[in-house]
Every structure is written in C-alpha cells, then in structure tokens.
N, C-alpha and C positions, 0 to 999 in steps of 0.2 A: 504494500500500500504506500503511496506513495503523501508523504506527509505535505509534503512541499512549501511552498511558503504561503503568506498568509492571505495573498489576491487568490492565489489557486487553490486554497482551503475554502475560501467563502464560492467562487465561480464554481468550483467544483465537490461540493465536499462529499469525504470518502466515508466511512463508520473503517475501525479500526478492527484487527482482527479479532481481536476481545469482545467489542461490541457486535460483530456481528454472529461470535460464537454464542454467546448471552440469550440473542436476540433467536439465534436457530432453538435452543434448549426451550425457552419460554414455547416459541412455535408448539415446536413438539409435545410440550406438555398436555398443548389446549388439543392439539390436533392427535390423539393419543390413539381414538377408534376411527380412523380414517386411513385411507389407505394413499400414499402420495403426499403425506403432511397438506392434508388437504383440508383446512374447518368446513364443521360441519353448522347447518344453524345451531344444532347443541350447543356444539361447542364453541361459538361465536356469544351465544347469552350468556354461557359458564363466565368468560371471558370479560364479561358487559358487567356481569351483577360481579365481578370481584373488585374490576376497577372504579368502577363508577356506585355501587352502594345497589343497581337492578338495572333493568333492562329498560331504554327508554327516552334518556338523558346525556345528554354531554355530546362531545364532539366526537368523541372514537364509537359509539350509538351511528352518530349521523353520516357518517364517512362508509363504517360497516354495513352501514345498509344500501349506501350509494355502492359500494364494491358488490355488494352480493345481490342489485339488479334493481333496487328502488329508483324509480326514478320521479324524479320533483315534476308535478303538475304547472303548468302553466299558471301564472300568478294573475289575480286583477291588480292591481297598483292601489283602488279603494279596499281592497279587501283586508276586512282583519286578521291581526296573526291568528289569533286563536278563531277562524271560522275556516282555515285551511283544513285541509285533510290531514291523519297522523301520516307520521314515516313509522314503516314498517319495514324488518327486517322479510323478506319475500321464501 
C-alpha cells in the first residue's frame, strides 16, 4: 500500500492492511450463513440493531438499503418529510 504523501492520501486514499484485515473479519462475522461472504437481509439487521440500537435509523440503515435495491421515490418539493414513504431494507 502505498502510503504516499499527503495530496495523494486525500486524492487517493488507501485503508491500510490492518484496516482492511479488520474490516474483512467484521464482514465475515455478519456474513457467517452465507455462502461468498455474501449478507444476507439477516444479516444486514443483525448488523443494523448492533450498530445503531435496531433497524430503521441512521445512515448505514439508509445507505444499506440503497445497496441492497431501495430505491428513493420521486420527491414533490411541497411534500413533507414525514408524509414520504419509509425506506425499507427490500
């Protein structure tokens, strides 16, 4: 990995080999009955309710569900937040 200096840390950044050993194990953890280190919804809410307190809220919620096929409806600009539809993990 190439550390480099600190233009091409920010244009480029790398995760270190630590970080990304770290980051495989955790994977693995969640992705335990899946075949291909692959989550499952299980195991994406297992995931949800550890980091976040349940299923529902926050940003890795909202991102999870854009990865695994939600996709945001067409917005009115008058419309209020709360008379949108939920996100749901699909």
């Amino acid at each position: 990995i190439d550390q480099g200096n600190i233009e091409t840390a920010y244009m480029e950044p790398q995760f270190s080999q630590q970080v990304i050993d770290r980051l495989t194990r955790i994977y693995k953890r969640f992705s335990k009955d899946s075949p291909g280190m692959q989550m499952t919804k299980a195991d994406v809410e297992e995931w949800l309710t550890l980091i976040n307190g349940r299923v529902g809220r926050g940003t890795e919620f909202r991102n999870a569900a854009k990865y695994m096929g939600w996709k945001e409806p067409p917005t009115d600009p008058d419309e209020k937040k709360e008379d949108r539809p939920p996100i749901v993990i699909p």
